[in-house]
C-alpha positions in Angstrom: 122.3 98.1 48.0 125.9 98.6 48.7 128.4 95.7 50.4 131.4 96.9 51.6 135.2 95.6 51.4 137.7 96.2 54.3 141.4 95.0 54.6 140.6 91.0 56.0 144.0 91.1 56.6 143.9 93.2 59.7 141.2 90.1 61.1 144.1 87.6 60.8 145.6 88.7 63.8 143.8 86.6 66.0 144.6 83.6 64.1 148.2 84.0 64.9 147.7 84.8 68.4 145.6 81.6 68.7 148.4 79.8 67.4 150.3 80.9 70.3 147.8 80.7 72.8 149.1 76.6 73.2 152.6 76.3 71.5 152.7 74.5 68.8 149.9 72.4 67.2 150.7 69.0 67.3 149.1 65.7 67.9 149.5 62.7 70.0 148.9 59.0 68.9 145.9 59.4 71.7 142.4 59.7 70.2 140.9 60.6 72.9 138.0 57.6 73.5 139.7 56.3 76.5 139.7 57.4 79.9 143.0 57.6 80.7 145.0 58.1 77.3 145.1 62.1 77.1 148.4 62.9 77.4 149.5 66.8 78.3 150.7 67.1 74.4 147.6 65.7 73.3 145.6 68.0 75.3 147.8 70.5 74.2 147.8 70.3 70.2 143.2 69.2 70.6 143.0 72.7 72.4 145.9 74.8 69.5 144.1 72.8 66.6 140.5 73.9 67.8 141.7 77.5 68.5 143.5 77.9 65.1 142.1 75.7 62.8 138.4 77.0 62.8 139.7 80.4 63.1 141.8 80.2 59.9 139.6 79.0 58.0 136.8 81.6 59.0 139.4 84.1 58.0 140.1 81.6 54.7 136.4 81.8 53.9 135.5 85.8 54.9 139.1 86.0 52.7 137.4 85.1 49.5 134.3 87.4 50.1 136.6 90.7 50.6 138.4 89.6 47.2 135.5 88.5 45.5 134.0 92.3 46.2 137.2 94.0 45.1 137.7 92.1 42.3 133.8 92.8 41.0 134.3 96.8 42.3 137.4 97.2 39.7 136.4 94.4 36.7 134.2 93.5 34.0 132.7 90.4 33.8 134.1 87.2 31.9 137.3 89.5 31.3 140.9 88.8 33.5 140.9 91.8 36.2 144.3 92.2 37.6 143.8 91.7 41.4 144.8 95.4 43.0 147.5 93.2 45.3 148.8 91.0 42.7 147.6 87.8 40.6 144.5 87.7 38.4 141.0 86.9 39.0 138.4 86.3 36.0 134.3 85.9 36.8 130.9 85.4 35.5 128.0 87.0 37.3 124.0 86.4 37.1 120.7 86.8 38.7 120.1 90.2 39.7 118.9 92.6 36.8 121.0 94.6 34.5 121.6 97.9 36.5 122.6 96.1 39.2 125.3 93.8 37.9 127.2 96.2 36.3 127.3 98.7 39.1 130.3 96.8 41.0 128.8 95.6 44.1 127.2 92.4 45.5 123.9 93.1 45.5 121.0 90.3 46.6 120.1 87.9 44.4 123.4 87.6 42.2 125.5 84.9 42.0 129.3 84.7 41.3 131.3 82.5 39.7 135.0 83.5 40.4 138.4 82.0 39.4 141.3 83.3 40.9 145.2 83.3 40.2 147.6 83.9 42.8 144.5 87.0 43.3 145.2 89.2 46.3 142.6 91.6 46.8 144.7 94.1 48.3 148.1 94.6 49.4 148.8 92.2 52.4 145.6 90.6 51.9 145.5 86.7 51.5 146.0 85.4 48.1 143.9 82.9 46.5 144.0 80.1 43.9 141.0 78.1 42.4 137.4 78.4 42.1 134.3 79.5 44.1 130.8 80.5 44.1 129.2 82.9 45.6 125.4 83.4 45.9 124.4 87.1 47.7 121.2 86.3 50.2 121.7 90.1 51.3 123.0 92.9 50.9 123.3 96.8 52.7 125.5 99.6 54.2 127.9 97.7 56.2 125.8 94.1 56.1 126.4 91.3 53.7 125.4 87.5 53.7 126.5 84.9 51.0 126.7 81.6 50.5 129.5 79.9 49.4 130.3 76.6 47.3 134.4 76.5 47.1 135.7 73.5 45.2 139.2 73.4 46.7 140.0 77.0 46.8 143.2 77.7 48.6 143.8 80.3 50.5 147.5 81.7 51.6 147.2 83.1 55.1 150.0 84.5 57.0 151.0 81.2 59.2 149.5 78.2 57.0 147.8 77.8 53.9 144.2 76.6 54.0 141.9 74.7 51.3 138.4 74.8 51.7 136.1 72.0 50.0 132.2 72.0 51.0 129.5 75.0 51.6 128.7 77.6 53.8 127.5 80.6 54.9 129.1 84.0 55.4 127.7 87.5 57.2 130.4 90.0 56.9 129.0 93.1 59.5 130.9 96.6 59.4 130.5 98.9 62.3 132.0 102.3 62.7 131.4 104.3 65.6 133.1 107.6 66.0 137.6 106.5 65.2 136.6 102.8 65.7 135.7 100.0 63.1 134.5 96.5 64.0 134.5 93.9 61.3 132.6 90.7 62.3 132.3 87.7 60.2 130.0 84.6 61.2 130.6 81.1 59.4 128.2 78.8 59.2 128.6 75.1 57.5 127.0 71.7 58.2 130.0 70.1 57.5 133.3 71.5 54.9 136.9 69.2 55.0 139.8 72.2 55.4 143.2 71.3 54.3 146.1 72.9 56.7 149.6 73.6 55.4 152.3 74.7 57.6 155.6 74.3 56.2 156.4 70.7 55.4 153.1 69.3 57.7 149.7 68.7 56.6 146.3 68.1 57.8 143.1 67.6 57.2 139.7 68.5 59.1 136.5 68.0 58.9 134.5 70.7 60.7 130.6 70.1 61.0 128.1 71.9 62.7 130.1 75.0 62.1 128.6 78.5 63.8 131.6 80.7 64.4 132.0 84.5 64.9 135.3 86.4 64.4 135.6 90.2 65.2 138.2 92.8 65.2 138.3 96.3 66.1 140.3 98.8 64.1 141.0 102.7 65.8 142.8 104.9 63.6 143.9 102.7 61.4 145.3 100.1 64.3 144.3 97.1 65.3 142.7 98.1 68.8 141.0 94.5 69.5 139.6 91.1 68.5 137.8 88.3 69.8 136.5 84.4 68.6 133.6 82.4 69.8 131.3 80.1 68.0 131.0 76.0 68.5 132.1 73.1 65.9 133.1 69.5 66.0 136.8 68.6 64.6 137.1 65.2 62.7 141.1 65.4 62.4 143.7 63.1 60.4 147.3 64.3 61.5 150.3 63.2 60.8 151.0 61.6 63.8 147.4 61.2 65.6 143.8 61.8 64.6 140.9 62.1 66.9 137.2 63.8 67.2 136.7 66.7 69.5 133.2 69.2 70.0 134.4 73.2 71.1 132.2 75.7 72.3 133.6 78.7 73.4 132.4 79.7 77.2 133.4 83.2 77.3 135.1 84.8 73.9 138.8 84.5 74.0 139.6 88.1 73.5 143.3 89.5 72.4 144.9 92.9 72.8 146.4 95.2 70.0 149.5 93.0 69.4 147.4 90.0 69.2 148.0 88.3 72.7 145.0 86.3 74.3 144.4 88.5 77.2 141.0 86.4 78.4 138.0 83.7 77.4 137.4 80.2 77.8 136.8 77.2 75.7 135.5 73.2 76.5 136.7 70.8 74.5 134.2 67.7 74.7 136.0 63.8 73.5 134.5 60.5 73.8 135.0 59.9 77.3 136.6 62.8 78.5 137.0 66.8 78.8 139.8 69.1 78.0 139.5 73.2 79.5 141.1 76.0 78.4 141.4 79.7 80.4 142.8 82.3 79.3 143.6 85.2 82.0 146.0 87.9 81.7 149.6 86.7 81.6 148.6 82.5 81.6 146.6 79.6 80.0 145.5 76.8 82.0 144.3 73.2 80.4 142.6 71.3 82.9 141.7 67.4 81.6 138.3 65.4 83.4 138.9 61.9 82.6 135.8 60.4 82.2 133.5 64.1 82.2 132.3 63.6 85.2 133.2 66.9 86.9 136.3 66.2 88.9 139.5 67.7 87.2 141.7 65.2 86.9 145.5 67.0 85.8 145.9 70.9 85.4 148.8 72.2 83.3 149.2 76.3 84.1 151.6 78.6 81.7 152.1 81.9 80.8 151.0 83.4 77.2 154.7 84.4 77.0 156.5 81.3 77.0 153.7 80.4 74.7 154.3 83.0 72.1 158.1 81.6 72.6 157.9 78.3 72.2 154.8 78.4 69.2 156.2 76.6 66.2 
């Protein structure tokens, strides 16, 4: 069986450009259980937080797949590989039978235990530091699904750095039709605690009911596309606020090549209340129901450029 290894890094695009989708992630004092307490800014950093956060950390968690197949394509077992993008990686590797786990690939039924150091898988890639496991479920051309055990792995993404502490499971699709590739990666987890880093802040999370899908399209090389859409519910602890929110995704938010939500729409569900998010060509509109019970209370309209400005 063969598992295959693309770039992640082109799939972190539409992390960043759900970081701008709502300025800067932030959070009010306001936890949400009241009626009448959501503020704009509160609205503001639930929606940003339950764009980016489950997003990174989908990219986090597909991240140390993509490594963890490059580093077992080009090393030997128990021996210090030198990660092809920088850093070191060392692993152990069962199950399986003898053919197959020397014949570098992920193949069904083998399980990894992988260490890395500062490991990048390729050049521009994420790097990781610390420990995870990897069990394969399955494995073919251009179809892969693991599960995962990280014991506070961290991952260095391109806007924050991400630790993930819990279980869950990856499928990591490749799709090529004719110039085009389409790499999709669904997460699954009852529950996993992500740490967020971003510059002096930090936060922590904890995601349950986790089903997420993450795609990007590739043409020639070039990022042509990309789209989110999945459901989880966001226990957070910021440094100013904390709250619990539920996000389902109504339509994929989608982006174009430079990474710009261009449509979709999300519901963001609180104790008392509900938070909307469109996303249409050119704006983003967050509409709070105090109370859910259908009538939109406040709207707050922008465009997606004086987002991408004024994101932190």
């Amino acid at each position: 069986m063969t598992s295959i290894a693309t770039p992640f890094r082109l799939a972190l695009l539409p992390a960043a450009a759900a970081l701008t989708l709502l300025a800067a992630c932030g959070g009010g004092g306001d936890s949400g259980g009241s009626t009448a307490a959501v503020s704009q800014e509160t609205a503001q950093a639930m929606s940003a937080n339950s764009a980016v956060v489950p997003a990174d950390s989908t990219d986090a968690a597909a991240s140390v797949l993509t490594t963890t197949q490059a580093v077992v394509a080009g090393g030997t077992a128990s021996q210090t590989y030198n990660c092809a993008g920088g850093g070191t990686a060392v692993f152990t590797a069962t199950g399986g039978s003898l053919a197959s786990l020397g014949n570098g690939q992920l193949d069904a039924g083998e399980v990894y235990d992988v260490t890395y150091t500062n490991c990048r898988g390729s050049a521009g890639a994420a790097s990781l530091n610390g420990s995870a496991t990897l069990t394969v479920v399955s494995a073919a051309a251009g179809n892969i699904e693991v599960t995962t055990a990280t014991q506070g792995i961290v991952v260095t993404l391109p806007l924050r750095t991400v630790t993930l502490n819990g279980s869950s499971t990856l499928t990591h699709t490749v799709v090529t039709a004719g110039a085009t590739t389409t790499t999709t990666n669904r997460w699954v987890s009852p529950q996993i605690v992500v740490t967020s880093q971003r510059g002096a802040r930090n936060s922590t999370f904890t995601l349950s009911a986790v089903d997420i899908s993450r795609s990007v399209s590739v043409t020639n090389g070039v990022v042509s596309g990309s789209s989110f859409s999945g459901t989880h519910t966001m226990d957070a602890v910021l440094p100013n606020g904390s709250w619990t929110i539920t996000t389902a995704t109504q339509s994929a938010v989608t982006y174009d090549a430079n990474g710009v939500p261009t449509a979709g729409a999300l519901t963001i569900t609180l104790p008392n209340n509900r938070i909307g998010v469109s996303v249409v060509p050119g704006t983003v509109t967050v509409t709070l129901d105090r109370g859910a019970d259908g009538t939109i209370d406040q709207t707050w309209t922008f465009t997606t450029t004086a987002a991408v400005a004024d994101a932190g």
